[in-house]
N, C-alpha and C positions, 0 to 999 in steps of 0.2 A: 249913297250917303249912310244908309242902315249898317251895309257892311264897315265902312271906315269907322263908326262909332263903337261897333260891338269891337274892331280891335281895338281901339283907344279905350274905352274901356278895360281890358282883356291886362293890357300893356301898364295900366292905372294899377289895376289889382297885382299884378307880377311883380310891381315896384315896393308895395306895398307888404305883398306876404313874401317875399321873395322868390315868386317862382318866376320862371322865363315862359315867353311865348315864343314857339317857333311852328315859321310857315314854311315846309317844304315842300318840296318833290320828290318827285319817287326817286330820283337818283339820288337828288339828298338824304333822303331818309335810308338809302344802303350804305350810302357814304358816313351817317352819322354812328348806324350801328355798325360798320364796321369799325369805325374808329377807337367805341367805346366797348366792344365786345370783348370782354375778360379773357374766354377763352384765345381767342383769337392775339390778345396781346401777350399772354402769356407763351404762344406758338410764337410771337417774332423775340420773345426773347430767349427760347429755344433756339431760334437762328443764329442769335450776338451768340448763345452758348457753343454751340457748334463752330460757327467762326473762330471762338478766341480757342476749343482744343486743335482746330485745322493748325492756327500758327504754333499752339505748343507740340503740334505732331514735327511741325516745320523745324522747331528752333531744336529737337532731339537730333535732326541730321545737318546742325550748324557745329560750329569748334565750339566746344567743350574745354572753359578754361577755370582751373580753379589754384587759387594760392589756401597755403599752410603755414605755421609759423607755431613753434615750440620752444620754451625756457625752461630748464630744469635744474635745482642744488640739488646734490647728493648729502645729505645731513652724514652718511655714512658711504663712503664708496665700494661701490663692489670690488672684491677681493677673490682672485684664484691662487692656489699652487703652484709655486712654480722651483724647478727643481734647483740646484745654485752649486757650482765646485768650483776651485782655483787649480786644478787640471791643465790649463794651458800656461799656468804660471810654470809647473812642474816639468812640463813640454820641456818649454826654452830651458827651464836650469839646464835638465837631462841633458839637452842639446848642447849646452858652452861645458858641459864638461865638469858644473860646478859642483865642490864637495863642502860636506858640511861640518863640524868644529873638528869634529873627530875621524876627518879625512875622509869620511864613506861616499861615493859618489850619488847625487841626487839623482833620482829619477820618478817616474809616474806614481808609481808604486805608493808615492810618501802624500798625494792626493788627497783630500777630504772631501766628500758628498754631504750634500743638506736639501733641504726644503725650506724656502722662505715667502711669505705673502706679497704678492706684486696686485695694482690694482692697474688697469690700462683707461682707465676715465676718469676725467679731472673730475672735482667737484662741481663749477658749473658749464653747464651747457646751455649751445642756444643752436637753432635752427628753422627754418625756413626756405619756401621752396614754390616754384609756380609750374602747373602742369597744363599741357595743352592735349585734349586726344579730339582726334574726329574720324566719325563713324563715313568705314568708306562703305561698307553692304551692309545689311541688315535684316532680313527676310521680310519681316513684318513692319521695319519701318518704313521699306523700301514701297509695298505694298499699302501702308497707309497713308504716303506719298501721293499715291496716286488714286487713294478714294476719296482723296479729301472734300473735292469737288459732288463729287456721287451725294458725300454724305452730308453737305450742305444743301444741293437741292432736296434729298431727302425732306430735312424738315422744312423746307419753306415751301414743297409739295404737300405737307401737312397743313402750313396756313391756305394754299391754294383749297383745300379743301372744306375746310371752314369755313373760310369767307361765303364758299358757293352755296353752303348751307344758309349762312348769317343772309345771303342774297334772299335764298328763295320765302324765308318766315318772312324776311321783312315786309316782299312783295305781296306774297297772299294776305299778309296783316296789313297791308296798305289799302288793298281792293278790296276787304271787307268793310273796311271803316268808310270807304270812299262810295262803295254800293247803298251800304245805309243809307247812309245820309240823303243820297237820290230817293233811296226810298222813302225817306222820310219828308221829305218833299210833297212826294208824291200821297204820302199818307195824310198830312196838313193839308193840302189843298183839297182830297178827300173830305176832312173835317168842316172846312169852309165851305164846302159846297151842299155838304148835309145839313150844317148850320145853320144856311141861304134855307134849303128845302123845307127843313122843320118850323125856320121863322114863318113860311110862305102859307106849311099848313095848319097852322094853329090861326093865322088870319082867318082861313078857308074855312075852319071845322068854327070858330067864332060865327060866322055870317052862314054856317049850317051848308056848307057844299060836301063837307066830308066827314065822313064817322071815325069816332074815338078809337075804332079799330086800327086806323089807317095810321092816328097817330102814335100808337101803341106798337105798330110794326115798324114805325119810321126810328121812333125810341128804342128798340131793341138795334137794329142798324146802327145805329148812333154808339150806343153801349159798345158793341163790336167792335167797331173802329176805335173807340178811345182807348181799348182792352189793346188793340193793335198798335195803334200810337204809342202807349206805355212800355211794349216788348221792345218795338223798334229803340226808344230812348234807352232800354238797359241794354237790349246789343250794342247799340253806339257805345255806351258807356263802357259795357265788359270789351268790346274788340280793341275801342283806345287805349283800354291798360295794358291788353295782349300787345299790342306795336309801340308801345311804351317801353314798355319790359325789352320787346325787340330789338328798340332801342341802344338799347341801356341809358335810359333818362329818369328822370325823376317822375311819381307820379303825380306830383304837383306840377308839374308842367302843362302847359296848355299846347296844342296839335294843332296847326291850320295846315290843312294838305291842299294842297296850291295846284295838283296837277289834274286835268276832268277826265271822263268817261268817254274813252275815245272810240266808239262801238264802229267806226269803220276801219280804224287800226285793228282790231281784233281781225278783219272780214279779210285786212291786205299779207297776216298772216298765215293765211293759206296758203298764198300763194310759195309760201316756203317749207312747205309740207314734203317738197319733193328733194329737199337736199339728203345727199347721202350723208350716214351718219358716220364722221371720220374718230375713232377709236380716242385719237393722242388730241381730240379738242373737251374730252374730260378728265378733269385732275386726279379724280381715280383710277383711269389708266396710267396717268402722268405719274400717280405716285410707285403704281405696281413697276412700271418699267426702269425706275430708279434704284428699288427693291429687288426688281434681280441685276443690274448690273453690281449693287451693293455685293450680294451672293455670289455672283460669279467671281466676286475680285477677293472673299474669302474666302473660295475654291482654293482658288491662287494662293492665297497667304499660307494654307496649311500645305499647298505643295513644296512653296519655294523653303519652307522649314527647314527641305533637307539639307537646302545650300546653307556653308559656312557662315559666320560672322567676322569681317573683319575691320581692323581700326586700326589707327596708327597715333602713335602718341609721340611726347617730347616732355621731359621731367629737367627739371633745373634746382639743385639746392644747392644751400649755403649751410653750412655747420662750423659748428667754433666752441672751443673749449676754453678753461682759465683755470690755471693752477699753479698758485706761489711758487711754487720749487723751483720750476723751471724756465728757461727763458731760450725762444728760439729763434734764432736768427736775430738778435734785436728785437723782437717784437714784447717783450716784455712777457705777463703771464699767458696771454691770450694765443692761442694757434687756431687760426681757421684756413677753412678749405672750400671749395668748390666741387659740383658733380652734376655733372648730364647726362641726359640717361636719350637715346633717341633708339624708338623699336618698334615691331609692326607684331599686332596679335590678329592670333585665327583661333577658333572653335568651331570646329567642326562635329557634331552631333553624329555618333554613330549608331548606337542603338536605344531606343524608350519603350521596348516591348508592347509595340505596335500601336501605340497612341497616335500616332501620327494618321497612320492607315485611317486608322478608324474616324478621326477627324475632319479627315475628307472625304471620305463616305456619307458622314452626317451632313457635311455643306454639301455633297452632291444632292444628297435628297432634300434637302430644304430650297434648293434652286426646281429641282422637281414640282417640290409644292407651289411655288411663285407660278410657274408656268401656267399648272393646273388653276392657280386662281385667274392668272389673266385670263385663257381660256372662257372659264366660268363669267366674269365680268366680263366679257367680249358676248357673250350670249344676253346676258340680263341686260347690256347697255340695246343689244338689239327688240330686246323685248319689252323694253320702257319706252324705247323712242317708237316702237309698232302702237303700243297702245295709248299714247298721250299724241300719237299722230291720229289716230281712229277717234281719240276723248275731243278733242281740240277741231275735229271737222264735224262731229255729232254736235259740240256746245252752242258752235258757231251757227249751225241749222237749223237746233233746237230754238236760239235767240231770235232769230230770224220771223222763226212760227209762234214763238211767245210775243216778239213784237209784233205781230198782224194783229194775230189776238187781241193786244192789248188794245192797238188800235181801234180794231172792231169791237171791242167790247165797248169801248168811248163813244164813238159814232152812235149804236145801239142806244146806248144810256142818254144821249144828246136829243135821236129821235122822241122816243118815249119821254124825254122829258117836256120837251117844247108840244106832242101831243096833250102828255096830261094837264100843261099850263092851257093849253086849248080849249082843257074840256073832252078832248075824245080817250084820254087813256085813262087807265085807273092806278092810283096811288101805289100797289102791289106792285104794279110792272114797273115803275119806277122805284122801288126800294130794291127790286130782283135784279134788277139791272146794273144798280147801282153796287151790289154783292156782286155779280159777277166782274164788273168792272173793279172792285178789289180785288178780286181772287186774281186776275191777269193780270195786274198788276205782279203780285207778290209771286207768280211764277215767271214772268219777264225780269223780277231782281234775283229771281235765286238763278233763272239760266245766266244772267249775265257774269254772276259772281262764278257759277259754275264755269263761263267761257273765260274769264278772267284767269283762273285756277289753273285749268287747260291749257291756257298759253303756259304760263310760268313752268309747267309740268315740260313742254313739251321743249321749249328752249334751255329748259335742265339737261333734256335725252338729247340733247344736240352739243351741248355744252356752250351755249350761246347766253347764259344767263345774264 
């Protein structure tokens, strides 16, 4: 009933000041920060980005169609030389024979040469025309054809890698906030029970069973603990803002974490200690091996350079002129025409003074270096999953020996205390007791947090997060 009022309460206030309450779980709570994680959104819109150049790589080895369309007046038309004689008039005379007033026979000879302006284009014009080419090779288109794939997992191997980050904060910031609070528990119930103790002896030292010493040592006890009560409220307080943040929520929001302390789920991971660690189940292998098939395929690109480009086309216009003078065929001023043009082009690249060479020399060694890194991460992925395998069997031990502890430290504290309500112990060995039953306490929450950690660490080095 305590709990349903503090949320109705919790839900009252959220209404109010506008915040929201939310109860999750650990899977929720990856599930919400990954939803809301900036970086992470901005990686899948890296991926629409990548996507929409894959299809404009695509539509460069589709037909290529484009229309044109041109009108022009000559306010002045262009004008060349052109040479002009009546020469073939003097021909024929020559040839019948004919003579002129004064009987002398005609011939070439009587001829005249000139030069007069001819223009060969009407004043207006018009034209228009639709062309089709399409690329049948292309080295590099050919070639970018076929990374297109490569290069979209590329970036969505970048959000794979994020996320698994956004995964691991959230979790450690979820089992910090979730150990507190146990502890916190366990530190309140502390306080009530000192509470109990000091009401018990202030009766006692009233009616003269016990000296003002005792109460003085119970009081400094007491102080301790509420000094420790305090720290625990502002870690709860500072970690909630850290998984807030992790989030990406508000920090007016309220946290109910819905999922417990499941200290024999920690004990059943062991028993998975022993899986071998397989390379391509982390995203940062995922991403390297992506990274050099990228490389190797711009090996390729700088080789196939040397092959030709070719493409074949198909041109279609229409052109038309108009000019008063003359009139052809019937058609009045106007003469147009038609023209198709249908043809295959090559370029072929013969020499660039070794730029090429050297271009794939540069991708050869850069494929070099991807190796060498996977290499390198193939070591480190070996020597995280070694030591979060060694961290994660010590936490788990560790808890085990903190929990007897803590156990026994209670027992202890329980004895001595039901003696000194006896009568046979003395107020010291119960306030000592009662210190050491904090102190095992507060190292039973830190190994837990620490096995907590452990895990997380260790199903990272597995890529099982």
């Amino acid at each position: 009933m305590r709990s349903y009022l503090i949320i109705l309460c919790a839900l009252i206030a959220s209404n109010v000041f506008g915040q929201q309450v939310r109860k999750l779980s650990l899977n929720e709570a990856v599930e919400t920060a990954i939803k809301n994680a900036i970086e992470i959104q901005n990686l899948k819109f890296d991926e629409e980005i990548q996507l929409a150049q894959n299809n404009e790589i695509k539509g460069s080895a589709l037909p290529q169609i484009t229309a044109d369309g041109q009108l022009t007046y000559y306010t002045n038309v262009p004008q060349i030389p052109f040479p002009s004689s009546d020469i073939s008039i003097y021909q024929v005379l020559e040839k019948e024979g004919v003579r002129d007033n004064n009987g002398n026979p005609i011939n070439v000879g009587n001829a005249t040469f000139g030069i007069q302006a001819v223009s060969f284009v009407a004043p207006l014009n018009y034209q228009y025309g639709v062309g089709v080419q399409q690329l049948l090779f292309q080295p590099d288109i050919f070639v970018a054809l076929q990374a297109r794939q490569s290069i979209l997992d590329l970036a969505r191997g970048n959000t794979e890698v994020a996320i698994e980050k956004v995964k691991e904060s959230v979790q450690k910031a979820y089992y910090s906030v979730l150990v507190a609070q146990n502890q916190k528990s366990t530190v309140d119930a502390t306080m009530q029970r000192l509470d109990k103790l000091s009401f018990e002896m202030g009766q006692m030292y009233k009616n003269g069973f016990v000296e003002k010493l005792d109460i003085d040592k119970l009081s400094v006890t007491l102080n301790n603990t509420k000094t420790a009560q305090n720290q625990i409220n502002n870690g709860i307080a500072i970690n909630l803002a850290v998984l807030k943040n992790a989030l990406g929520i508000s920090q007016k929001d309220s946290v109910i974490l819905t999922d417990p302390l499941d200290v024999s789920a920690l004990q059943a991971d062991i028993v998975r200690l022993g899986q071998e660690v397989k390379y391509e189940d982390r995203s940062e292998y995922r991403l390297l091996g992506t990274a050099k098939r990228l490389q190797e395929l711009d090996v390729k690109r700088f080789k196939m350079a040397y092959f030709p480009t070719v493409a074949a086309f198909y041109q279609f216009q229409r052109s038309g002129q108009k000019n008063d003078i003359y009139d052809v065929n019937g058609s009045g001023p106007w003469f147009a025409f038609n023209t198709g043009l249908l043809g295959l082009s090559i370029k072929q690249p013969i020499y660039d003074g070794g730029q090429k060479k050297h271009k794939i020399q540069q991708a050869k060694l850069k494929l070099q270096k991807i190796d060498n890194n996977i290499i390198e991460l193939s070591r480190y992925i070996d020597l995280e999953n070694n030591i979060a395998k060694n961290s994660l069997t010590n936490a788990v031990l560790n808890l085990e020996v903190q929990k007897r502890n803590m156990e026994l430290a209670e027992s202890v504290f329980n004895s001595t205390t039901k003696k000194y309500q006896s009568g046979l112990g003395s107020s010291f060995e119960v306030i000592q007791t009662d210190t050491e039953v904090q102190r095992a306490n507060g190292s039973y929450y830190q190994a837990l947090y620490d096995a907590y950690v452990a895990k997380v660490n260790y199903l990272k080095s597995i890529g099982k997060l």
